[in-house]
N, C-alpha and C positions, 0 to 999 in steps of 0.2 A: 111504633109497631102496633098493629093490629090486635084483637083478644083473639084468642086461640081458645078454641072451644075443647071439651075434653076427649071429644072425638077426635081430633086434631091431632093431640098432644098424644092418645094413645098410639094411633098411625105412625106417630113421627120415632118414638119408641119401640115397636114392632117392628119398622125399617131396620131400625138400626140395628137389634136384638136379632133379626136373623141375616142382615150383610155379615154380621159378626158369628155366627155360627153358636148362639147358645139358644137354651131353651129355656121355655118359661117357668121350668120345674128349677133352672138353674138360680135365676133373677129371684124365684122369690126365697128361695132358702138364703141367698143374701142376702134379703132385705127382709130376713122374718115373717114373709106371709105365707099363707097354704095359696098352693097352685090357682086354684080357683078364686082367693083374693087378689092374684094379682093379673090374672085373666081379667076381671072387672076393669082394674086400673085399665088395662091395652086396650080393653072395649068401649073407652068411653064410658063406662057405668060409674066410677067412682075418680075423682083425683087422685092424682099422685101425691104425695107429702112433698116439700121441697127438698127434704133431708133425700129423698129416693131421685130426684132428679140432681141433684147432688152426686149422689150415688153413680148412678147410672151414666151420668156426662164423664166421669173418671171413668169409668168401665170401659165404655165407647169410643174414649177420647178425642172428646170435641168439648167444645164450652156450652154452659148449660140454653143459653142464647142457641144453639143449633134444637136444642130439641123442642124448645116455643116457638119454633116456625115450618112455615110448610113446604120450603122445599128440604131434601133431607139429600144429604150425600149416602147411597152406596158401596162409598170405597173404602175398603176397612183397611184400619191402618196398619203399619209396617210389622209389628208385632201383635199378636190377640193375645191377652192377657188370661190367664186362666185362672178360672174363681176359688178362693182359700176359703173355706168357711167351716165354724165347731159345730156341727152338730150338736147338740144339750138334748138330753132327754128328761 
């Protein structure tokens, strides 16, 4: 398999993040970043952690192998799963 650049990697996440209908306000209160930390991630500015593509491949459900590549499926799957998360202040 090829490297995948983080440009790549954010595109292949973006796909998927909106065939799936959430938003990035959604993704990062899941994975504990402010919006704008995880806009970087989608933009290619910064990596994702593995523990977030981890993440994110359950969300999506695909294996974490679909989002290190660049063709991306569209086709969201039979149920969309809706995101549970505590707020803490």
């Amino acid at each position: 398999m090829p490297a995948i650049t983080k440009e790549q990697l954010g595109q292949a996440v973006r796909t998927y993040r909106l065939a799936r209908g959430y938003r990035q306000e959604d993704l990062a209160a899941l994975m504990g970043y402010s919006r704008s930390a995880y806009s970087n991630r989608e933009n290619g500015t910064t990596w994702f952690h593995v523990n977030d593509l981890l993440t994110l491949a359950d969300l999506f459900g695909v294996p974490v192998s679909a989002l290190l590549t660049t063709s991306v499926s569209k086709k969201p799957p039979c149920k969309i799963r809706r995101l549970r998360y505590n707020k803490t202040i």
